[in-house]
SEKOLTI-327123 format. One record per residue: x, y, z of N, C-alpha, C, O in turn; residue in three letters; residue number from 1. Coordinates in nm, 4 decimals. Example, Ala and Ser with C-alpha at 12.3 -4.5 7.8 and 13.67 -1.06 7.14 Angstrom:
<sites>
SITE      n_c1      n_c2      n_c3     ca_c1     ca_c2     ca_c3      c_c1      c_c2      c_c3      o_c1      o_c2      o_c3  residu  num
SITE    1.3190   -0.5690    0.7800    1.2300   -0.4500    0.7800    1.3200   -0.3300    0.7800    1.4236   -0.3319    0.8465     ala    1
SITE    1.2850   -0.2250    0.7080    1.3670   -0.1060    0.7140    1.2900    0.0030    0.7870    1.3409    0.1138    0.8039     ser    2
</sites>
This chain:
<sites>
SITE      n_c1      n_c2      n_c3     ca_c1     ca_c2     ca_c3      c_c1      c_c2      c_c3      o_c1      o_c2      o_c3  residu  num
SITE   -0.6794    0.9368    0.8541   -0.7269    0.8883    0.7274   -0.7380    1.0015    0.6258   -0.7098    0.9832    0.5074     unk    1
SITE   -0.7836    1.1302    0.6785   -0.8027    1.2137    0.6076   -0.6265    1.2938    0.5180   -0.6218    1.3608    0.4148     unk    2
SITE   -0.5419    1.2627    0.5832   -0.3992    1.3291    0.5623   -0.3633    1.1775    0.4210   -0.3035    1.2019    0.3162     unk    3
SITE   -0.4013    1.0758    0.4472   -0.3686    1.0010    0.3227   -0.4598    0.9969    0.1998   -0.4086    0.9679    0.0917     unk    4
SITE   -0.5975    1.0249    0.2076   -0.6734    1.0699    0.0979   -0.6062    1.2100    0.0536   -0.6217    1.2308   -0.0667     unk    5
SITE   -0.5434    1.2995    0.1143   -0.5355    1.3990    0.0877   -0.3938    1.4288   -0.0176   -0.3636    1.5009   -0.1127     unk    6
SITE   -0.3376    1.3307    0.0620   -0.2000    1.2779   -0.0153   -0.2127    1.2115   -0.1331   -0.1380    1.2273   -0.2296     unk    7
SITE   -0.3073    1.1361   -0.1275   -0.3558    1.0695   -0.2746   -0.3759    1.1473   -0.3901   -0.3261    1.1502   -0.5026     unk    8
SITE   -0.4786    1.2207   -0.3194   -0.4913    1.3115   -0.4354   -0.4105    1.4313   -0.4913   -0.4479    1.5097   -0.5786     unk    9
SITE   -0.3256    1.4309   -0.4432   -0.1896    1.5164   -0.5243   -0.1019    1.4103   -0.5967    0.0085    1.4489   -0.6353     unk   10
SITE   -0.1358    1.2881   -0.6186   -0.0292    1.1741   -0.6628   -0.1010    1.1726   -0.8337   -0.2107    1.2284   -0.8383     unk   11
SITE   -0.0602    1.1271   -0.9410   -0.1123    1.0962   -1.0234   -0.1860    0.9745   -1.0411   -0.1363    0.8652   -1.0138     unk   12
SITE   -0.3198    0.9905   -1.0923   -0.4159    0.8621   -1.0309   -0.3682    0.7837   -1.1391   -0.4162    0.7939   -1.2520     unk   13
SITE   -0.2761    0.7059   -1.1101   -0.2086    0.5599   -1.1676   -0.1877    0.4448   -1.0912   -0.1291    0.4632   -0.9845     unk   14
SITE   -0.2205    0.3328   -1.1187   -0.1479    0.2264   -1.0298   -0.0184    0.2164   -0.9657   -0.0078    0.1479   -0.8640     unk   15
SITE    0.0824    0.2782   -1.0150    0.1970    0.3426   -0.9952    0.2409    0.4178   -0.9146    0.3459    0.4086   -0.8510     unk   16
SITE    0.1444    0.5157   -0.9119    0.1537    0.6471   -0.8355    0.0849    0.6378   -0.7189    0.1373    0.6687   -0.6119     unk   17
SITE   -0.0470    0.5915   -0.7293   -0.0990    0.5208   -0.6063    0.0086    0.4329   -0.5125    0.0542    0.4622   -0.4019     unk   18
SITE    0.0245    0.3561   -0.5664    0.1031    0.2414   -0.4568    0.2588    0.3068   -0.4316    0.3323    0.2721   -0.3391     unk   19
SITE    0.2912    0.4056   -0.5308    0.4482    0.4561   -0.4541    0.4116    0.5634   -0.3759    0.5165    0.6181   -0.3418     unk   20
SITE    0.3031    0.6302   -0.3234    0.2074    0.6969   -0.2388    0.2000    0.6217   -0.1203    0.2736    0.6387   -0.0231     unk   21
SITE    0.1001    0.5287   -0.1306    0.1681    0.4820   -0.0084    0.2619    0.3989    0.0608    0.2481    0.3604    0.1769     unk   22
SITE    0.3781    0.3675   -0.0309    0.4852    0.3207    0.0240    0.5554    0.4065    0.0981    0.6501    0.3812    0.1727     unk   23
SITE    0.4939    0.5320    0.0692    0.6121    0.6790    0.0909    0.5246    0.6858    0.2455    0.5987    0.7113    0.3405     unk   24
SITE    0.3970    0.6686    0.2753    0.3410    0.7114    0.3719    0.3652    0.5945    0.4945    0.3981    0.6193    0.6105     unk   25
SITE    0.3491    0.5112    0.4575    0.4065    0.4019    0.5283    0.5559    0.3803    0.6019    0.5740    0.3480    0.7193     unk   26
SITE    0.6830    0.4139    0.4747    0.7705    0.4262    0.5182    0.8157    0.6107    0.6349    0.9221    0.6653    0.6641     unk   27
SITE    0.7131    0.6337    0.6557    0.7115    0.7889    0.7407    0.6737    0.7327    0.8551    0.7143    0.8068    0.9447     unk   28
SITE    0.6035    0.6184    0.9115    0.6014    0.5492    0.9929    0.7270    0.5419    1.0601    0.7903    0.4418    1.0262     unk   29
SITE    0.7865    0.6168    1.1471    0.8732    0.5896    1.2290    0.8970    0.4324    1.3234    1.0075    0.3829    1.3457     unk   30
SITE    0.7458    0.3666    1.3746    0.7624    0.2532    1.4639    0.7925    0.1203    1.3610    0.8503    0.0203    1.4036     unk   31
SITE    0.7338    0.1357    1.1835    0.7763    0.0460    1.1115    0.9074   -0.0330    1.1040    0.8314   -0.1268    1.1279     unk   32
SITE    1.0045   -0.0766    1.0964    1.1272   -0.1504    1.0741    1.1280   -0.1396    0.9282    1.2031   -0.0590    0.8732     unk   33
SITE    1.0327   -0.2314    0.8481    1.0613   -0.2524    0.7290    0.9770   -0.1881    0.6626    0.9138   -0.1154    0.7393     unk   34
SITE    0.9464   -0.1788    0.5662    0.8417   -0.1527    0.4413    0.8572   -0.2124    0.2984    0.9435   -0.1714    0.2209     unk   35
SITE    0.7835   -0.2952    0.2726    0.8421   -0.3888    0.1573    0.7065   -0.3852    0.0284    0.5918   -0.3918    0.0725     unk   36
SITE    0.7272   -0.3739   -0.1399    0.6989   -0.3474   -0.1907    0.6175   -0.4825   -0.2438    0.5709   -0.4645   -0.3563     unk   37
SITE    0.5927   -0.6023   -0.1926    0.5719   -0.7081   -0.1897    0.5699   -0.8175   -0.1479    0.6776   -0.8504   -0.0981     unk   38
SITE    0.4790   -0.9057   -0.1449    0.4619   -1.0090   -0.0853    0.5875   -1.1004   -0.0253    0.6645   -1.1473   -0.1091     unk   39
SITE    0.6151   -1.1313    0.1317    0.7614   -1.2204    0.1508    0.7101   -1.3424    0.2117    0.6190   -1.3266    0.2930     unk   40
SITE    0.7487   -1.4554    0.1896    0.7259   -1.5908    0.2717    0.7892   -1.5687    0.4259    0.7435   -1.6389    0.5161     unk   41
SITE    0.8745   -1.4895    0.4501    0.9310   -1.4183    0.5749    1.0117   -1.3480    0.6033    1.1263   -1.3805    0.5722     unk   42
SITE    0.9895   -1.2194    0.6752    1.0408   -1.1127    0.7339    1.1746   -1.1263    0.8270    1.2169   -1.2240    0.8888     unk   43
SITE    1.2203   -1.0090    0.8164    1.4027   -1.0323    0.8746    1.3602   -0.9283    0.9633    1.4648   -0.9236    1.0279     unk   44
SITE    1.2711   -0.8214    1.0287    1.2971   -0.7374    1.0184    1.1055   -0.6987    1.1081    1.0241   -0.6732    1.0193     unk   45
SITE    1.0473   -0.6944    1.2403    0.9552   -0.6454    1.2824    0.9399   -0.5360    1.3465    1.0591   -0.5129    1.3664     unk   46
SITE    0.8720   -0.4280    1.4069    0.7412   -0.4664    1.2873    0.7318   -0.4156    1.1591    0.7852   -0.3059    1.1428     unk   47
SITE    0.6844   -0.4608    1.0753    0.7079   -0.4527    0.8959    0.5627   -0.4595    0.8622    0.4651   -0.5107    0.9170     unk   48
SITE    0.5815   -0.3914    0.7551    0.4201   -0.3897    0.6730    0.4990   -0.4450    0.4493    0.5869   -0.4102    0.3705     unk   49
SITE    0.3910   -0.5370    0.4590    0.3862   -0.5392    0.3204    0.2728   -0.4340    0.2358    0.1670   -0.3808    0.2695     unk   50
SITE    0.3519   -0.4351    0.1131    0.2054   -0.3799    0.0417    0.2446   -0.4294   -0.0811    0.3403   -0.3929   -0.1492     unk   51
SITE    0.1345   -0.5459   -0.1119    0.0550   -0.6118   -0.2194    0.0226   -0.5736   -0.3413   -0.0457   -0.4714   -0.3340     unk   52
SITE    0.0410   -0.6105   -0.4589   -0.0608   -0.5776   -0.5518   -0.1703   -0.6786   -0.6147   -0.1587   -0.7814   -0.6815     unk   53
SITE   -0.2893   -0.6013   -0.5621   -0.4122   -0.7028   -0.5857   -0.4889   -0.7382   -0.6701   -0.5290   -0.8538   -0.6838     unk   54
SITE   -0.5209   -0.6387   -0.7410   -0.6612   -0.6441   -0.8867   -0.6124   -0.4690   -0.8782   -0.5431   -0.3984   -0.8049     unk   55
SITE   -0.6957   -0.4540   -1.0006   -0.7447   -0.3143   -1.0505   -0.8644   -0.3758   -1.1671   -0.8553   -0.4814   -1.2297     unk   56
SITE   -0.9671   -0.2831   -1.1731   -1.0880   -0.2629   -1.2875   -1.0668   -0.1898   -1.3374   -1.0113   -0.0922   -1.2870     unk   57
SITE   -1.0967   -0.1962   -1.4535   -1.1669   -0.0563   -1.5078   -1.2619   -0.0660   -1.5647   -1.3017   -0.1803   -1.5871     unk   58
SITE   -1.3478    0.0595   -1.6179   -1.4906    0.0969   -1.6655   -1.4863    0.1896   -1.7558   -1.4466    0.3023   -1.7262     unk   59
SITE   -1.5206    0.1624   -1.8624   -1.4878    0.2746   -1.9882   -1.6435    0.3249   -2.0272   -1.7102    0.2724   -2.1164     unk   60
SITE   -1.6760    0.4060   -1.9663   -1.7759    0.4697   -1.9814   -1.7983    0.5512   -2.1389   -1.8829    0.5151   -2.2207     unk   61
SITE   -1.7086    0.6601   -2.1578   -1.7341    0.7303   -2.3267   -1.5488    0.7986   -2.2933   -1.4675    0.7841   -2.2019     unk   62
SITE   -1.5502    0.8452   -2.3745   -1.4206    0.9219   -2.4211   -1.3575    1.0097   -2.3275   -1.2365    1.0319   -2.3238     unk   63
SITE   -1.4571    1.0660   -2.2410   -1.4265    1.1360   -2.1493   -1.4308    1.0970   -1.9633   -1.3941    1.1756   -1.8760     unk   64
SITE   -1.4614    1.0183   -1.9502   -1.5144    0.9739   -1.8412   -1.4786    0.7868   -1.8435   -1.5436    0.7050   -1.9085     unk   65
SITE   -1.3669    0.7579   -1.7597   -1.3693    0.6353   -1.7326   -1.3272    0.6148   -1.5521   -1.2591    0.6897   -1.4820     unk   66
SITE   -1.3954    0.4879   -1.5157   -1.3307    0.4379   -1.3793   -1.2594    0.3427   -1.3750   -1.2436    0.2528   -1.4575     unk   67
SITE   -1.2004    0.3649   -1.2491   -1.0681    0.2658   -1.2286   -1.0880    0.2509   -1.0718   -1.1271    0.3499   -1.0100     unk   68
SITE   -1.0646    0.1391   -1.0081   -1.0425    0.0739   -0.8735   -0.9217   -0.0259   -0.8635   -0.9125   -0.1369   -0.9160     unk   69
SITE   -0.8517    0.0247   -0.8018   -0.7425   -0.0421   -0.7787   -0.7387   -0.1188   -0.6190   -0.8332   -0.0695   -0.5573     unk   70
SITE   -0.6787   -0.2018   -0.5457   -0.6856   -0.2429   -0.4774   -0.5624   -0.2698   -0.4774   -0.4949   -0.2999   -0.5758     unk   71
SITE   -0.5034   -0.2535   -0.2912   -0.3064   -0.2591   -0.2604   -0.3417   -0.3257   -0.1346   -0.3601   -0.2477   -0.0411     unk   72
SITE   -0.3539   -0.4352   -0.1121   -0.3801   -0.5092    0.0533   -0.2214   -0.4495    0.1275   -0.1109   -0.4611    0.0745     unk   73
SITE   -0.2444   -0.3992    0.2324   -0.1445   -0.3892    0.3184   -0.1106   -0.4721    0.4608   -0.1719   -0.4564    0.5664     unk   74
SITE   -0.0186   -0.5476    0.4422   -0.0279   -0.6400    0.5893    0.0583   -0.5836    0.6514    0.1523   -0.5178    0.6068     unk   75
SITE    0.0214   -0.6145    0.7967    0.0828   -0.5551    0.9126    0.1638   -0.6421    0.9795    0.0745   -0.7068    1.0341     unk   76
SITE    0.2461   -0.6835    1.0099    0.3401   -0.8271    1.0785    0.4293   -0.7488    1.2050    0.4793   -0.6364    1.2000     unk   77
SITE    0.4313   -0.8219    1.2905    0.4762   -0.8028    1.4363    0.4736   -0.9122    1.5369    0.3720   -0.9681    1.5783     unk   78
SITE    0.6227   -0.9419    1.5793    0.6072   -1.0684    1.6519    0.5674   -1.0509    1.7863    0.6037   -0.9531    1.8516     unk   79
SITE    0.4697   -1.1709    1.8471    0.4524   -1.1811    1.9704    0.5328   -1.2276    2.0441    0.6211   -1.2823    1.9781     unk   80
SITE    0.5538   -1.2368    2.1808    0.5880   -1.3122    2.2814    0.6378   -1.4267    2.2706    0.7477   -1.4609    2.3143     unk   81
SITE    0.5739   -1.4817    2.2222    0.6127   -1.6434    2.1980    0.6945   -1.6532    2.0590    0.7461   -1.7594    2.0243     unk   82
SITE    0.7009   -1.5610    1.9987    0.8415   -1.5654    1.9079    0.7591   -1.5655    1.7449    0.8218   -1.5729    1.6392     unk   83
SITE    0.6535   -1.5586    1.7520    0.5560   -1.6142    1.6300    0.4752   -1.4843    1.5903    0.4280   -1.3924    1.6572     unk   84
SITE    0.4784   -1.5183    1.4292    0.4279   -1.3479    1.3867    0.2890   -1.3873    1.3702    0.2044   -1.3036    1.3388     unk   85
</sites>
């Protein structure tokens, strides 16, 4: 956990930069198959991870000082046994 906060924070804190951050960390995942930049009704391709875009806030505090929370749901998909993800 600590090697992807760490990675974060060399990215430019953008919605942008965030989520092509961890597409990049994800796709370094060697056991992944796929890595997809968005939501699919179904996968060609296990095991695969999506990554979402969910909400972001922001908080405008004064001129100098604002927050932002972004949120990237990442799903994990992998078929079982019985053929069903």
């Amino acid at each position: 956990m600590s090697a992807i906060v760490s990675a974060l924070a060399r990215q430019p804190m953008t919605y942008t930069g965030i989520r092509a951050k961890i597409i990049e960390l994800l796709e370094a995942i060697s056991e992944l198959a796929e890595v997809i930049d968005h939501e699919l009704d179904s996968l060609t391709k296990y095991p695969a991870a999506t990554v979402e875009a969910a909400s972001h806030q922001d908080s405008f505090y004064d001129t100098a000082a604002n927050r932002r929370a972004f949120s990237f749901p990442i799903r994990c998909s992998y078929l079982l046994s019985s053929g069903r993800d």
